[in-house]
MDAnalysis code that builds the backbone (N, CA, C; Angstrom):
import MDAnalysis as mda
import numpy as np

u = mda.Universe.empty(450, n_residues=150, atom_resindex=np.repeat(np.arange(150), 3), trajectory=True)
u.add_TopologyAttr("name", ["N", "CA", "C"] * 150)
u.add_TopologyAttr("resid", np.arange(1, 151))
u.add_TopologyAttr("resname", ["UNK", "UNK", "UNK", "UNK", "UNK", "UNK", "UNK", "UNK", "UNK", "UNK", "UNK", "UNK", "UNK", "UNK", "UNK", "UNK", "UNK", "UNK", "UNK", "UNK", "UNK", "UNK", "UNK", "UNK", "UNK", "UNK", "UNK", "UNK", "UNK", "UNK", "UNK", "UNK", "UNK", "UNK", "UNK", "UNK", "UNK", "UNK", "UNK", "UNK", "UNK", "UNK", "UNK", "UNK", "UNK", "UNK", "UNK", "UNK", "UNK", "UNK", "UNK", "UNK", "UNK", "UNK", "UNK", "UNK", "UNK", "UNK", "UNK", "UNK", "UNK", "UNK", "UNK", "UNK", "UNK", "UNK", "UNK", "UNK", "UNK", "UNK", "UNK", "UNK", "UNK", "UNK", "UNK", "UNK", "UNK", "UNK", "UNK", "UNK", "UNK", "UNK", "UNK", "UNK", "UNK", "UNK", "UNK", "UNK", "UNK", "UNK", "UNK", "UNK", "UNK", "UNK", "UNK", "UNK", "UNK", "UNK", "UNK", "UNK", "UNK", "UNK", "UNK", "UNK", "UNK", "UNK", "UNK", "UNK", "UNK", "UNK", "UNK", "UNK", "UNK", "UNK", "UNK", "UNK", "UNK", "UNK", "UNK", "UNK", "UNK", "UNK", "UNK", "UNK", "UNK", "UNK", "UNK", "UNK", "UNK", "UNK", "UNK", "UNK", "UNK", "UNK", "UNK", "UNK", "UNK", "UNK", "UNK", "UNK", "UNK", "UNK", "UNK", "UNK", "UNK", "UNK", "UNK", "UNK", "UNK", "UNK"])
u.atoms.positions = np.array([
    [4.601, -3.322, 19.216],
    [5.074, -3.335, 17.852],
    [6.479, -2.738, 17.830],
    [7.561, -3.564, 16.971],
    [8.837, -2.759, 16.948],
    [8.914, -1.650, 16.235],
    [9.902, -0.803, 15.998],
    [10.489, 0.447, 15.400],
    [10.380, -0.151, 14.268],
    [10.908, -1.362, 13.906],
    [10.850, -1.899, 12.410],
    [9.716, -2.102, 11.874],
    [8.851, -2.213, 12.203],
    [7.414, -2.845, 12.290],
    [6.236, -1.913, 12.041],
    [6.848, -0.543, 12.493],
    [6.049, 1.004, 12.466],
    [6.135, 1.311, 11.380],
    [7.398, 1.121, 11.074],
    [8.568, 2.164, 9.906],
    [7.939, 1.459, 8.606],
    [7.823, -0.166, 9.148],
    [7.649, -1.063, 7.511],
    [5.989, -0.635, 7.425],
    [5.067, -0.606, 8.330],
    [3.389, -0.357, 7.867],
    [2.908, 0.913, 7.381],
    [3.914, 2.051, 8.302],
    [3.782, 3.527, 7.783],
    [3.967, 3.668, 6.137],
    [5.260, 3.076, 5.937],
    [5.466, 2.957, 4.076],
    [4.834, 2.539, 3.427],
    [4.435, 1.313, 4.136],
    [2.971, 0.412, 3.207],
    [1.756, 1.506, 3.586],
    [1.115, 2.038, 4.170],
    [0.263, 3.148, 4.158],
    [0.708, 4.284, 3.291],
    [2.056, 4.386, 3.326],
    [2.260, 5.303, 2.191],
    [2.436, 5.093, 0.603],
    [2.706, 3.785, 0.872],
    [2.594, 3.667, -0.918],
    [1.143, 3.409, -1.415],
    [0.079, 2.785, -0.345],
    [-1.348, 2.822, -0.871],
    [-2.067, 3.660, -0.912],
    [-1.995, 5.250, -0.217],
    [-2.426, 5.906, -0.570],
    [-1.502, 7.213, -0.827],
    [-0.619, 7.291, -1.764],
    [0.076, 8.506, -1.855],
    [-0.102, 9.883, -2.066],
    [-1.661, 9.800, -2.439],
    [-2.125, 11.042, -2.239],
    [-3.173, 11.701, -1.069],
    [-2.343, 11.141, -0.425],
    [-3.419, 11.629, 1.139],
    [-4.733, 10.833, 1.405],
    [-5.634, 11.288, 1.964],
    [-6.920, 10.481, 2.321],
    [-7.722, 11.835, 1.936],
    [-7.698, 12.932, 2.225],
    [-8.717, 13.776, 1.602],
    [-8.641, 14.002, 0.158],
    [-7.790, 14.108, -0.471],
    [-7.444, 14.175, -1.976],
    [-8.188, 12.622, -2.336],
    [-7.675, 11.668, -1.906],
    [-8.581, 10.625, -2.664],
    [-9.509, 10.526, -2.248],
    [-10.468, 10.480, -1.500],
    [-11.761, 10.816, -1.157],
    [-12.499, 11.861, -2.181],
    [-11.637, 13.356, -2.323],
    [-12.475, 13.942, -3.815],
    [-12.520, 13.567, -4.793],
    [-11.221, 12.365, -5.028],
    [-10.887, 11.900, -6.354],
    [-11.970, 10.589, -6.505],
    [-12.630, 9.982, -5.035],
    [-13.442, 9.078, -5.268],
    [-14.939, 9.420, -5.541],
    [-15.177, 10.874, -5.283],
    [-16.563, 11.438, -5.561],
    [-16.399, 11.651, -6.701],
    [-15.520, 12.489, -7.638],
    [-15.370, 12.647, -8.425],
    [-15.641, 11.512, -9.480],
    [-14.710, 10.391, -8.981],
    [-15.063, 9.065, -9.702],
    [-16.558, 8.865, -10.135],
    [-17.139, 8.966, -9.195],
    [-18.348, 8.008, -9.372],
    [-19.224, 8.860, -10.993],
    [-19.374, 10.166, -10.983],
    [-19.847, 10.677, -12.137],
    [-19.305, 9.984, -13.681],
    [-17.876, 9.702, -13.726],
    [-16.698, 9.568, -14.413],
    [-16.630, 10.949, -15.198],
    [-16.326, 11.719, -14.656],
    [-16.143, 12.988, -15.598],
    [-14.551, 13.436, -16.068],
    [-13.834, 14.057, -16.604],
    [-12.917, 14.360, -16.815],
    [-12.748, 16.274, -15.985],
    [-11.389, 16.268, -15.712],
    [-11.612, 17.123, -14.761],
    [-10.060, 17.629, -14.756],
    [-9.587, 18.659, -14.176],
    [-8.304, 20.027, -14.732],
    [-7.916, 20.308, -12.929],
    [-6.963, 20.751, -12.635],
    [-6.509, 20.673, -11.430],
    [-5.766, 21.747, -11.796],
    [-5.418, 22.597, -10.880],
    [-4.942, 23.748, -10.629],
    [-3.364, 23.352, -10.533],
    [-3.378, 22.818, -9.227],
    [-2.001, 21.980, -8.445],
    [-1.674, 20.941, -9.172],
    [-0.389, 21.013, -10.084],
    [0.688, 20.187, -10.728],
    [0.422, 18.630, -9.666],
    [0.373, 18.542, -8.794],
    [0.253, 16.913, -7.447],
    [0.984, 16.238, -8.163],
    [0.489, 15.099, -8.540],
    [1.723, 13.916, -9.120],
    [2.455, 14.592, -10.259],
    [1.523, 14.820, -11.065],
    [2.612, 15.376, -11.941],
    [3.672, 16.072, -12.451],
    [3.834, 16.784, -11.148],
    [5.102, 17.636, -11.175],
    [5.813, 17.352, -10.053],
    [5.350, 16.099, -9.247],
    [6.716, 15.218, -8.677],
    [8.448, 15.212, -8.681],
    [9.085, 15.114, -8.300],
    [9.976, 14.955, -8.645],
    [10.891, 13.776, -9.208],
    [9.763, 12.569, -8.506],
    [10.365, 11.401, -9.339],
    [9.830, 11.319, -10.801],
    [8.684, 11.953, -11.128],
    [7.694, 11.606, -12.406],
    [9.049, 11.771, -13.233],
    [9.198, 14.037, -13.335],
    [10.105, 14.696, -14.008],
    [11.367, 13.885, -14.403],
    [11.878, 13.386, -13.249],
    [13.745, 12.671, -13.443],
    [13.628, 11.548, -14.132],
    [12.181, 10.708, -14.205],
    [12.189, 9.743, -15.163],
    [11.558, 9.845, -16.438],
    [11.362, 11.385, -16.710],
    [11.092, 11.838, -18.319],
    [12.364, 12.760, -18.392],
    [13.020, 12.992, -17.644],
    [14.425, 13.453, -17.878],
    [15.103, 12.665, -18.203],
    [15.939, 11.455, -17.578],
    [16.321, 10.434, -17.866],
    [15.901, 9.901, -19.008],
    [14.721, 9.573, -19.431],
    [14.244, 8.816, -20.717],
    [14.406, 9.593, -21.854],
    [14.223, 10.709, -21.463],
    [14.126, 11.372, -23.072],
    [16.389, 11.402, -23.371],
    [17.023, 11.726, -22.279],
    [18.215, 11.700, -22.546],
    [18.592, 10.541, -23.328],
    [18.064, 9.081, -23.351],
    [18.279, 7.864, -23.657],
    [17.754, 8.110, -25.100],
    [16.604, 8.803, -25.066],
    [16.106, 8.733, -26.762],
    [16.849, 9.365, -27.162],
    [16.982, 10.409, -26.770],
    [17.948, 11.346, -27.765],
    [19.320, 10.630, -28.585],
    [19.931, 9.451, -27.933],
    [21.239, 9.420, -27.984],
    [20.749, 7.998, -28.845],
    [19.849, 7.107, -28.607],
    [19.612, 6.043, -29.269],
    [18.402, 6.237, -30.463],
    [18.072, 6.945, -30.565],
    [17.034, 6.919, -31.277],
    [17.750, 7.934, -33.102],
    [18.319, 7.714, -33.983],
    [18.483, 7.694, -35.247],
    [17.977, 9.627, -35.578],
    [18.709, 10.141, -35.918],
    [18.180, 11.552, -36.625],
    [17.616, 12.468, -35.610],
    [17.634, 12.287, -34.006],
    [17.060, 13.541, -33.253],
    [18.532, 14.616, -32.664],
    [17.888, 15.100, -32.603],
    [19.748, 16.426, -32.107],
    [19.737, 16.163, -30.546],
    [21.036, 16.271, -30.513],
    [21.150, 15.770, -29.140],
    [21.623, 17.016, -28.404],
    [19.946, 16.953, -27.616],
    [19.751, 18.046, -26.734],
    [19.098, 17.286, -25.348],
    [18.979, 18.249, -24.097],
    [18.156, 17.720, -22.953],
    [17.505, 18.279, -22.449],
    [16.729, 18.170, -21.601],
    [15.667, 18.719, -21.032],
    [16.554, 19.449, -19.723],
    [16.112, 20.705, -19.559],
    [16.656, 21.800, -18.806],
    [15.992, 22.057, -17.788],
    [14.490, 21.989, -18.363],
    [13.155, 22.608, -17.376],
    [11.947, 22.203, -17.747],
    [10.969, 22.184, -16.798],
    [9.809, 21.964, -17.030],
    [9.108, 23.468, -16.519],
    [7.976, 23.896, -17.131],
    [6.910, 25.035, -16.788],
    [5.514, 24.817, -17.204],
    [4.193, 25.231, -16.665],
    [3.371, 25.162, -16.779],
    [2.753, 23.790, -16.727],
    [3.549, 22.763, -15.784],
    [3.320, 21.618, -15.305],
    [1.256, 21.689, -14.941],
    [0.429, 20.748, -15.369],
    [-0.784, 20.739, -15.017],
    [-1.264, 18.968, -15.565],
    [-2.153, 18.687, -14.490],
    [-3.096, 17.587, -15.105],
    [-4.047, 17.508, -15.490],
    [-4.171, 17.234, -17.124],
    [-5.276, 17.758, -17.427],
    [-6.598, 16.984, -18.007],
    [-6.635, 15.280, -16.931],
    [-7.073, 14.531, -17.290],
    [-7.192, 13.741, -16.242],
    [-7.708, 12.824, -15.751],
    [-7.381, 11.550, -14.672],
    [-8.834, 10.558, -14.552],
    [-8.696, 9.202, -15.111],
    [-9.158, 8.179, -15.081],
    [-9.068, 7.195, -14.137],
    [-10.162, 7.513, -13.668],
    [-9.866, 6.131, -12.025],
    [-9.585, 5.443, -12.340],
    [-9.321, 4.103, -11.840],
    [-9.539, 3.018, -11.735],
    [-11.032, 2.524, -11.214],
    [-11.593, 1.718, -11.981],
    [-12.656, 0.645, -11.482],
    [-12.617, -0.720, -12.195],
    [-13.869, -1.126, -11.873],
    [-14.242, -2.630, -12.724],
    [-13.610, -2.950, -13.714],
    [-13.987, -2.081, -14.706],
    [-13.916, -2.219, -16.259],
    [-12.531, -2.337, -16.723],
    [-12.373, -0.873, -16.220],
    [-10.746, -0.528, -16.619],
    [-9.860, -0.484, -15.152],
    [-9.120, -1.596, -15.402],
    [-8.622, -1.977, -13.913],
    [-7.093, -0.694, -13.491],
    [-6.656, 0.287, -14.025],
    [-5.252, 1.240, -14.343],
    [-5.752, 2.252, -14.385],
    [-5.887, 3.027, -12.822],
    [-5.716, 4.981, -12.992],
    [-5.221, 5.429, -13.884],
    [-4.935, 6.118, -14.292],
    [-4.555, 6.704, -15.334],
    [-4.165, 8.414, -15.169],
    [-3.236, 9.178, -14.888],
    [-3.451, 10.865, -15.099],
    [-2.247, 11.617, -16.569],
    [-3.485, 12.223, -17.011],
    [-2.459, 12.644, -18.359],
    [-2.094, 14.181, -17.904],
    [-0.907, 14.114, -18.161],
    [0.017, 15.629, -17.775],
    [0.561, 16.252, -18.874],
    [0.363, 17.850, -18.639],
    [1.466, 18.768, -19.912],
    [1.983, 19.396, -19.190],
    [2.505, 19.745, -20.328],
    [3.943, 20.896, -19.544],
    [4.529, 21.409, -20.590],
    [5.371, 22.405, -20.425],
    [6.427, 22.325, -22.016],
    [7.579, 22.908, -21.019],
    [8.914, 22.019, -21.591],
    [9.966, 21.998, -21.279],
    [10.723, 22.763, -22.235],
    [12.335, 22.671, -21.376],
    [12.853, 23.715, -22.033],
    [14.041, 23.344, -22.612],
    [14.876, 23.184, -23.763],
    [15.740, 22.078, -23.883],
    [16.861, 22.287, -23.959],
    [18.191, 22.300, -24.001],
    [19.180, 22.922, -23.722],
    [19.498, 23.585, -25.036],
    [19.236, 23.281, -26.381],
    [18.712, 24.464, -27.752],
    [18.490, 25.639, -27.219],
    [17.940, 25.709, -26.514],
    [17.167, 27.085, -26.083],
    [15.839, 26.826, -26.649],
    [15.295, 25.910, -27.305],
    [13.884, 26.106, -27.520],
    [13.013, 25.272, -26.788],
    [11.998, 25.634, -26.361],
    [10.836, 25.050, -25.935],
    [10.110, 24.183, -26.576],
    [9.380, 23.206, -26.187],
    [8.514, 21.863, -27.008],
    [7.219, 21.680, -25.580],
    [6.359, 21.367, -26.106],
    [5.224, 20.771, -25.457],
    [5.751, 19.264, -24.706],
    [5.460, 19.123, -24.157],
    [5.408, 17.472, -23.684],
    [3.859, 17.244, -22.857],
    [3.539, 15.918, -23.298],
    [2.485, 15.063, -22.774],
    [2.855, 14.281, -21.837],
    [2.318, 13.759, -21.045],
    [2.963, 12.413, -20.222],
    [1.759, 11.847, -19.799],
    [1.832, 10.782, -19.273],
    [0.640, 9.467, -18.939],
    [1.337, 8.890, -17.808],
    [0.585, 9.128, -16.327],
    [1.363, 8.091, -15.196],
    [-0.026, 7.259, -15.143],
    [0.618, 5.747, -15.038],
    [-0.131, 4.603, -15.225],
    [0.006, 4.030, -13.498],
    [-0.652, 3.879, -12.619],
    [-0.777, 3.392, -11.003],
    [-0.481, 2.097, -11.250],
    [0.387, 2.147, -10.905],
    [0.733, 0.567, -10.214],
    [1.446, -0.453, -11.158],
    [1.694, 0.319, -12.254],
    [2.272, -0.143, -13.535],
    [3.744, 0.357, -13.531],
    [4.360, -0.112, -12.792],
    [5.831, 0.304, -12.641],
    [6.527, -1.153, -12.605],
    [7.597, -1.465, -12.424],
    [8.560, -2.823, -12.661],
    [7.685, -3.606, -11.497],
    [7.377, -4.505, -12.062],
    [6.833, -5.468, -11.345],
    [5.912, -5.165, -10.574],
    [4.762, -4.506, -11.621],
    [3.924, -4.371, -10.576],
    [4.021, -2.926, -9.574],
    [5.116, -2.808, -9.009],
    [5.548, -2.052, -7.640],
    [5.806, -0.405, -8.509],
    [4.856, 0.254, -8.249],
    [5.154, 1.730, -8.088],
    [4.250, 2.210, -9.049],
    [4.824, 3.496, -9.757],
    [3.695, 3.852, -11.482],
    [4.455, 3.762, -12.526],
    [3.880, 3.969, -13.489],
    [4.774, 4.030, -15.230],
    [4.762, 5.189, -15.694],
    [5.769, 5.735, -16.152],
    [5.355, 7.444, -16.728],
    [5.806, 6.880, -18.154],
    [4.581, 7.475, -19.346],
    [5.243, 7.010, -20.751],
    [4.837, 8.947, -20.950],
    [6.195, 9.313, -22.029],
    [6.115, 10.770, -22.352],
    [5.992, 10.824, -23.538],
    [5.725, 11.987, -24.476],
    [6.158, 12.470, -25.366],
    [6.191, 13.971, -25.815],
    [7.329, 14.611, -26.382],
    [8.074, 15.737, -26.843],
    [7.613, 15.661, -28.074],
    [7.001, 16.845, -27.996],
    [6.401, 17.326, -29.641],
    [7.952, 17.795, -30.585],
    [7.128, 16.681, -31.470],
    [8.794, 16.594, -32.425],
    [10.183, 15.499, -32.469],
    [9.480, 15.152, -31.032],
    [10.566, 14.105, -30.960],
    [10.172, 12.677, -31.071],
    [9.246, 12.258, -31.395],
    [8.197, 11.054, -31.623],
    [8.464, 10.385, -33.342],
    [9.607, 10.261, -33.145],
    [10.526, 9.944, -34.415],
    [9.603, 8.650, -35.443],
    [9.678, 7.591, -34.771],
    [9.016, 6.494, -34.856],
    [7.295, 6.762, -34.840],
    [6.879, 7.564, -34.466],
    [4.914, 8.115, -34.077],
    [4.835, 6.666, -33.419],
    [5.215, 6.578, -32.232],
    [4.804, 5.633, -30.995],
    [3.371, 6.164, -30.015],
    [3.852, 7.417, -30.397],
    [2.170, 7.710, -30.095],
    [1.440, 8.720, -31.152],
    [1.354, 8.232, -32.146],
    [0.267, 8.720, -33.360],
    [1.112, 10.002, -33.771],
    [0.414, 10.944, -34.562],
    [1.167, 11.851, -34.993],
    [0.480, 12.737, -33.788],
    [1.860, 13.582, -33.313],
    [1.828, 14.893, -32.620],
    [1.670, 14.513, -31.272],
    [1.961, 13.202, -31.079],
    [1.509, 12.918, -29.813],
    [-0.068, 13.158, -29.493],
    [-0.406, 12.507, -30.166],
    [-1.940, 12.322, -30.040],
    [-2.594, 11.337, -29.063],
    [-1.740, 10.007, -28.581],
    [-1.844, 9.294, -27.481],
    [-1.834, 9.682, -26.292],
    [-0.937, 10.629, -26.046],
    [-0.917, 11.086, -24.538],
    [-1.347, 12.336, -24.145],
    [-2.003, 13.207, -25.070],
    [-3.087, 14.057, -25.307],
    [-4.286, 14.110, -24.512],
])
């Protein structure tokens, strides 16, 4: 097998299981009950790609979105997941819902929710992070108070 050939199957092993083989293995026992369940360790959700693309997005709302003050996200703390929906049969999209409360360049703090969706990224290829900032849900795209990603 070439160097190219290692390099290209290792990545494809890494994008199918990105959370290790023992982590999904608990996450598949876990499955089978369907219970809802709290994690100590931030894991995906305090990623660094998750964060830069609720950094990035919320910068975009701020500036397009009608009547919000244009502030940004500084920091995240108390990063946790406090939710996660396999995937099976029924409902074919993992699902893990994340909080945190960030810190905004105001100086004040806000809650944020977030939702990473598996495999629901551009075309298919990667995950989807949809967020929301308590207070900043101008439009209630996700119910009042952010009640969707709750």
């Amino acid at each position: 097998m070439t160097r190219f050939a290692q390099s290209a199957l290792a990545a494809l092993i890494a994008l199918c299981t990105p959370l290790g083989t023992s982590l999904a293995v608990t996450q598949a026992a876990k499955a089978a009950d369907l219970a809802v369940y709290t994690e100590e360790d931030s894991g995906v959700c305090g990623e660094a790609w998750v964060l830069n693309k609720i950094t990035s997005r919320f910068s975009y709302q701020v500036h397009h979105v009608p009547n919000l003050p244009d502030v940004e996200i500084t920091d995240f703390q108390g990063i946790h997941q406090h939710r996660y929906l396999p995937a099976n049969e029924t409902w074919p999209i993992g699902r893990r819902y994340c909080g945190a409360t960030v810190s905004l360049s105001d100086g004040d703090a806000r809650s944020i929710w977030y939702l990473i969706e598996e495999g629901q990224g551009f075309a298919s290829i990667g995950d989807n992070v949809e967020f929301c900032v308590a207070g900043f849900d101008r439009w209630m795209v996700y119910n009042g108070r952010c009640r969707v990603l709750r």
